[in-house]
C-alpha positions in Angstrom: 1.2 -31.3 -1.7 4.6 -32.0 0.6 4.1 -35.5 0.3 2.7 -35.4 -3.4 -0.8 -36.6 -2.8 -2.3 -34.1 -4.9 -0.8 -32.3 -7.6 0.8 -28.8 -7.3 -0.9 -27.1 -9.8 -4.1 -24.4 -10.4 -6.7 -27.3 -10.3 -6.2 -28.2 -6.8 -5.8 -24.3 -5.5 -9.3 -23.9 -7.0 -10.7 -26.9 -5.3 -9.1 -25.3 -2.1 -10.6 -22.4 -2.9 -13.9 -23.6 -1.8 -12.9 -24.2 1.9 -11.4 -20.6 2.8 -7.7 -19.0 3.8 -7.8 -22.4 6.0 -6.7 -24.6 3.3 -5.4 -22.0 0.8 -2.7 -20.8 2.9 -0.8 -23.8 4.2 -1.2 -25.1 0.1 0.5 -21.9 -0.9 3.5 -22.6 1.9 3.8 -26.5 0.4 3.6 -25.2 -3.1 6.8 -25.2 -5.2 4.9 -23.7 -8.2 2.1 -21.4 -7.0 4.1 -18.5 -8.7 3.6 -19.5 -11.8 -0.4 -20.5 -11.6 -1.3 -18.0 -9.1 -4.5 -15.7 -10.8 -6.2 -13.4 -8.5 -9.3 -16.2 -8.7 -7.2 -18.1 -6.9 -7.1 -15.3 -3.8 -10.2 -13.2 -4.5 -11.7 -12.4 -1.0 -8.4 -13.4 0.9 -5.9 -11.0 -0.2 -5.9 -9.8 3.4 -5.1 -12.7 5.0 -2.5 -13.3 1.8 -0.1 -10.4 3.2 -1.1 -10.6 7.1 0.3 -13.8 7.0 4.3 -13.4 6.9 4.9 -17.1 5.6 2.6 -16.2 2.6 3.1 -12.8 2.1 7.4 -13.4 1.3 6.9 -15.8 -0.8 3.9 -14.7 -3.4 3.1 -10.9 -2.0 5.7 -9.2 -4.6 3.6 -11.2 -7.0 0.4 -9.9 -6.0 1.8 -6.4 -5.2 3.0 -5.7 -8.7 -0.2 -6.7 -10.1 -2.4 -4.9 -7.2 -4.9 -3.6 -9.5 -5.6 -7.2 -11.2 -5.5 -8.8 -7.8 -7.9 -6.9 -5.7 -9.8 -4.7 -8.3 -12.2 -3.7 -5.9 -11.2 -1.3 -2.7 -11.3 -3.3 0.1 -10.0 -1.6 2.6 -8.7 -4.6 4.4 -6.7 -5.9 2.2 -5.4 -2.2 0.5 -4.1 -1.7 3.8 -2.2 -5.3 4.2 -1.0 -5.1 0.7 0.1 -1.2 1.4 1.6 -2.3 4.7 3.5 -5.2 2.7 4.6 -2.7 0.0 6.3 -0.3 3.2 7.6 -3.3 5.1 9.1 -4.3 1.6 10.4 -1.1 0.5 8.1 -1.8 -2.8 7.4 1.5 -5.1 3.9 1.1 -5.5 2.4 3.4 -8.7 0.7 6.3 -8.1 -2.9 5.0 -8.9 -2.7 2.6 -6.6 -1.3 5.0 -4.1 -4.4 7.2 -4.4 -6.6 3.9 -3.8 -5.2 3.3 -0.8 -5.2 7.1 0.4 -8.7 7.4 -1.0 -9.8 3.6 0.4 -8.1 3.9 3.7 -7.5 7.3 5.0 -4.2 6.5 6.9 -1.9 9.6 6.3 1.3 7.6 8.0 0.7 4.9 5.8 -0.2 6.9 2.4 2.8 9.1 3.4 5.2 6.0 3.8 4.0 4.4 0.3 4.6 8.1 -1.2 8.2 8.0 -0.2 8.9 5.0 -1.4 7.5 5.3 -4.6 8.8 9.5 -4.9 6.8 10.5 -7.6 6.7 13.8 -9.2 5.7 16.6 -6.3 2.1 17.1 -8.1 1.2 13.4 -8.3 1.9 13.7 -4.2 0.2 17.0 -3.8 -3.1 14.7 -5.7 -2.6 11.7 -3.3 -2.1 13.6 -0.3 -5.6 15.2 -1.0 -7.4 12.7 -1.3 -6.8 11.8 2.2 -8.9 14.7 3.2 -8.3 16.9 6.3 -5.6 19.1 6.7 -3.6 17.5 4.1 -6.4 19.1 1.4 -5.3 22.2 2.5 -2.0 21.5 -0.1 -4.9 22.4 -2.7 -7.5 24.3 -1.1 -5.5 26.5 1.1 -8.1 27.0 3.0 -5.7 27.5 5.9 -2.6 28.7 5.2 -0.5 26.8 7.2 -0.8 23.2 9.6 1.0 20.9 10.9 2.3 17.0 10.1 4.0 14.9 12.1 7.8 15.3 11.9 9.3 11.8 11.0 10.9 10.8 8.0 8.8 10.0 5.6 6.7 13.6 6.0 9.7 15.5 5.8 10.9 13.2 2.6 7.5 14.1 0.9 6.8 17.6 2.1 10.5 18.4 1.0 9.5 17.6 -2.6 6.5 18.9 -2.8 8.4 22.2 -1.5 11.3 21.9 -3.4 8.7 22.0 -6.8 7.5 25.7 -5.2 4.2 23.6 -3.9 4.4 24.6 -0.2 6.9 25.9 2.6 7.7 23.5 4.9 9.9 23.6 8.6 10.2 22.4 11.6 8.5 23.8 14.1 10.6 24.4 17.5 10.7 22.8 20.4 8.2 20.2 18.6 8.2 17.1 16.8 5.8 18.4 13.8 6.4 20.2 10.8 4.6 23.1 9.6 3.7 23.3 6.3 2.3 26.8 4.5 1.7 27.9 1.5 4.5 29.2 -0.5 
């Protein structure tokens, strides 16, 4: 492609399909027009590598990001993660369904929490996401303790702020230590 042996275009992406992230990847660095071809065909099965590689990832990844659920329809947990990871590196709002998949998918509360952030949906859609990572963060539905604790950084307190601004929870910092202690309201 950078010295116009074979033509930039869907046809030869498919044919370099066959041979793995190993040819796909350096064609989508030489390519001046994958944008505008790129199908999730074209990266079924390598969406992981797609956004762990950085060259790849900045120049299609917001593509495949705001078509997440066409591009990796199935929940790989893999590549939810490097996609979810791209979306919080990016500062990319992620929608809510997607959100859940990747709370649901890959049970990282740092990462769910990050993507819930950015995206600051309404304190009930976070309350929904935020159990379906299980644990203590269930308890936001089941009360079945009536208070514990999350990590005190910023993107907790962002989200636990909303969700106790709406009347949700109570949420504070505990003293002398670096978590927050959520309890029911």
């Amino acid at each position: 492609m950078e010295h116009d042996l074979v033509p930039d275009d869907a046809a030869t992406f498919a044919h370099l399909r066959g041979a793995g992230w190993a040819a796909v990847g350096p064609a989508i660095v030489a390519s001046d027009n994958v944008e505008e071809f790129l199908t999730p065909d074209l990266v079924d099965g390598i969406v992981a590598d797609l956004f762990g590689t950085p060259m790849t990832s900045s120049k299609i990844g917001q593509r495949v990001l705001h078509a997440l659920a066409e591009f990796l329809p199935i929940d790989d947990g893999e590549a939810l993660a490097a996609a979810a990871t791209f979306a919080v590196q990016s500062e990319t709002a992620l929608p809510v369904d997607q959100i859940r998949r990747v709370a649901m998918t890959c049970k990282d509360a740092d990462l769910t929490v990050q993507l819930l952030q950015i995206a600051a949906p309404e304190a009930s859609d976070m309350v929904a996401v935020l159990n379906d990572l299980g644990g203590k963060y269930s308890y936001l539905t089941s009360w079945e303790h009536g208070e514990f604790e999350v990590p005190y950084d910023d993107a907790h307190r962002s989200v636990f702020k909303i969700v106790a601004d709406a009347n949700l929870c109570q949420a504070s910092k505990k003293p002398r230590k670096p978590l927050l202690v959520v309890k029911r309201p």
